[in-house]
N, C-alpha and C positions, 0 to 999 in steps of 0.2 A: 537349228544348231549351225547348218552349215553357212546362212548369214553371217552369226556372231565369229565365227571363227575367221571368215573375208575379212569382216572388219578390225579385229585384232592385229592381220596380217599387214591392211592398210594402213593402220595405225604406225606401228612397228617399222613399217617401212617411211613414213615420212617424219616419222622421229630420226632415224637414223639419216633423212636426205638432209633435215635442220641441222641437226647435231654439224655434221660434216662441213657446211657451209662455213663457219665461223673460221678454219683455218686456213682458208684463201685470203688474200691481200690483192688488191687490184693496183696494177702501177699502171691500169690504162692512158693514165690524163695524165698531160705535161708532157715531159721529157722525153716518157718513153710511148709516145702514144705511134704504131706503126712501127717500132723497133720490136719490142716486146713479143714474144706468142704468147697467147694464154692468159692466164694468170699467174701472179707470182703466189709462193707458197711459204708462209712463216713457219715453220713445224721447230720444237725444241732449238729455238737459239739462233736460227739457220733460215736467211732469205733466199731461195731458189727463183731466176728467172731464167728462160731459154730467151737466147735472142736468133731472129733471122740473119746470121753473121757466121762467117766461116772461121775458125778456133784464131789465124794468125790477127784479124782485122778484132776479134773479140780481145785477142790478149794485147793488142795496143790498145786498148780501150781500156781495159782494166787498168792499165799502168798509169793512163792519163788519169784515167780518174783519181788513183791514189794519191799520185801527185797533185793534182787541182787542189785535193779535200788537206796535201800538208801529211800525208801516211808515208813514212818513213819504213819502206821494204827492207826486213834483213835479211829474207832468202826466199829466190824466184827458182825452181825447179821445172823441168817438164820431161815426161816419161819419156823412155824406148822409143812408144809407139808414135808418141804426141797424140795423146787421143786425150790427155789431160795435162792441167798445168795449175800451181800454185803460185800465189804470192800471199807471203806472212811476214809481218812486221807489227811497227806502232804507230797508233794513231795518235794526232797532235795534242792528247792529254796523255800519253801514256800508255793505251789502253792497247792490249794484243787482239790483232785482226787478220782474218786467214779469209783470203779470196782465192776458189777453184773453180779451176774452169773444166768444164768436160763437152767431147765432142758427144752431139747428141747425131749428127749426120755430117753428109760434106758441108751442107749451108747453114747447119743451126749448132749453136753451142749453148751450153747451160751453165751460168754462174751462179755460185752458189756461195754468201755473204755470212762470214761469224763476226762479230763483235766481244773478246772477252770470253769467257767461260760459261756463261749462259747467255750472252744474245743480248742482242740492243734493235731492235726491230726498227727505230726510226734512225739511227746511224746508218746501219745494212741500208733503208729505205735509199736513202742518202748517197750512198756508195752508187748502187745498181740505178738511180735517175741519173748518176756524173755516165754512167756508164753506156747507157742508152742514150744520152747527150750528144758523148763521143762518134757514137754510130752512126747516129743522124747526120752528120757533118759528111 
């Protein structure tokens, strides 16, 4: 009995390791290979990557990018603390996009990519390789 139930257990748990995998996105290769930590994370709508960059060197990088891709910012914010920063506007069809930045430490920041009201996973892709581009420079 106490076999069957290990195996159940093992079972259980590499279903749930599979399961999980699928919502990772790798932006190791190209643009951002060396910029990047980690991996990037697609979850409802929203591309998350950290970069090894300190918030001011991230948020010129953001801005380059938007401009490079032709996104048209109508309002750039950043808190109190600057421990976070927005820019939301439109993109060259039209389309509303909200890039935030949050301080993950002194050297790492995380941006984090909307496209629209549910997500555009290879626009965001798009956005966050201009952005890791910028960095590498």
């Amino acid at each position: 009995m106490d076999h069957w139930r290990r195996g159940v257990w093992i079972f259980l748990l590499l279903f749930i390791g599979m399961a999980s995998m699928g919502c990772a996105v790798f932006l190791a290769a190209g643009a951002g290979a060396g910029v990047g930590i980690g991996a990037a994370e697609y979850i409802r709508g929203e591309l998350k990557q950290s970069y090894a960059a300190p918030m001011e060197k991230s948020w010129q990088a953001a801005l380059a990018a938007a401009e490079e891709l032709k996104m048209r910012a109508t309002e750039k914010s950043i808190d109190n603390l600057d421990q976070s920063r927005v820019i939301k506007g439109k993109t060259d069809e039209g389309r509303d996009f909200q890039i935030a930045l949050e301080t993950t430490s002194k050297e790492v920041t995380t941006a984090k990519v909307r496209i629209g009201v549910f997500g555009d996973e290879a626009y965001s892709k798009r956005i966050q390789e201009a952005i890791a581009k910028t960095l590498k420079k």
